[in-house]
C-alpha positions in Angstrom: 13.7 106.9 -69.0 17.3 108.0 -68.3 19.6 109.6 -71.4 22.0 107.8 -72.7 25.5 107.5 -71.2 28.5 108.9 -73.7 30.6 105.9 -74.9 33.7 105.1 -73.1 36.4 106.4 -75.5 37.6 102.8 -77.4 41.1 101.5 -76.5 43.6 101.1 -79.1 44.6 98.0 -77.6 47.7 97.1 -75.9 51.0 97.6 -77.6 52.4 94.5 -78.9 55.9 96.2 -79.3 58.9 96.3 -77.6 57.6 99.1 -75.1 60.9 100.2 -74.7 60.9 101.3 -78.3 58.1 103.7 -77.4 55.3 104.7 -79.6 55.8 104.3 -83.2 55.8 106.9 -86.4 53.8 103.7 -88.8 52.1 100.9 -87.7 49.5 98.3 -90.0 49.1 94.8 -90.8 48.0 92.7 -93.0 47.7 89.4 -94.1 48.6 87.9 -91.1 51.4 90.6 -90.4 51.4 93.2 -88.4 54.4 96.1 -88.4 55.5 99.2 -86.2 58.6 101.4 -87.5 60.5 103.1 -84.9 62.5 106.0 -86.5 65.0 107.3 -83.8 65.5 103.4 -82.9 66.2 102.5 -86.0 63.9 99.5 -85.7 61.1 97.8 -87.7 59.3 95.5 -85.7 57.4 92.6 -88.0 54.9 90.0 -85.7 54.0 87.3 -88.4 51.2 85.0 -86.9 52.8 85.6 -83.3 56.1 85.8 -83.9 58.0 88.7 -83.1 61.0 89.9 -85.3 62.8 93.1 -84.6 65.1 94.4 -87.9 67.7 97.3 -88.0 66.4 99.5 -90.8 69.8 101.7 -91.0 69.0 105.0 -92.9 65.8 104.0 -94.3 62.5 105.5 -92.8 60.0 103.2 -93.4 56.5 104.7 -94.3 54.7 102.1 -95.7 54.1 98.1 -96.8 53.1 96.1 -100.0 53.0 92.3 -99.8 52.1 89.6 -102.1 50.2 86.6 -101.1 53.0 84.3 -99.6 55.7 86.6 -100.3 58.2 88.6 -97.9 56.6 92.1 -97.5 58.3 95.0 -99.1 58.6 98.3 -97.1 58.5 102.1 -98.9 61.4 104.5 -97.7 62.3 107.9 -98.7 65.6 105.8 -100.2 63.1 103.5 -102.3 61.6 100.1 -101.4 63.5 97.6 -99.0 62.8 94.2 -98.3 63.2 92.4 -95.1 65.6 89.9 -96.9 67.9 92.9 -97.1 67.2 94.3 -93.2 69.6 92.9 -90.3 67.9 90.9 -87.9 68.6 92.8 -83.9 67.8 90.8 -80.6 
């Protein structure tokens, strides 16, 4: 009987970001939605279901996400919570 071979080290998966953006400081998901924040860009990148939306956070530094069932998903900042209702929308 041969030992066992180590375990190829697992993938992250590929990066469904703008790659030109980089690598990002927070990522997560949930229900549905997935984020990544992108600090020196200035970006927040929301894919909801598929669909990719990039927002211009200005001076907030996003560092975390609270969302209700069905609601628009609020983000945590050093400046206090922000809502993507209230984030600019960037091609």
């Amino acid at each position: 009987m041969e030992p066992m071979k180590p375990m190829k080290p697992m993938s992250g998966g590929e990066a469904w970001w703008p790659q030109e953006l980089g690598q990002p400081s927070t990522s997560g998901g949930q229900n549905g939605m997935r984020y990544a924040f992108f600090p020196d860009a200035r970006r927040l990148v929301i894919d909801t279901d598929g669909k990719r939306t990039t927002y211009d956070t200005g001076d907030h530094q996003i560092n975390g996400v609270s969302q209700s069932n069905g609601s628009a998903p609020t983000f945590s900042s050093r400046q206090g919570d922000v809502s993507v209702k209230d984030l600019k929308t960037v091609d």
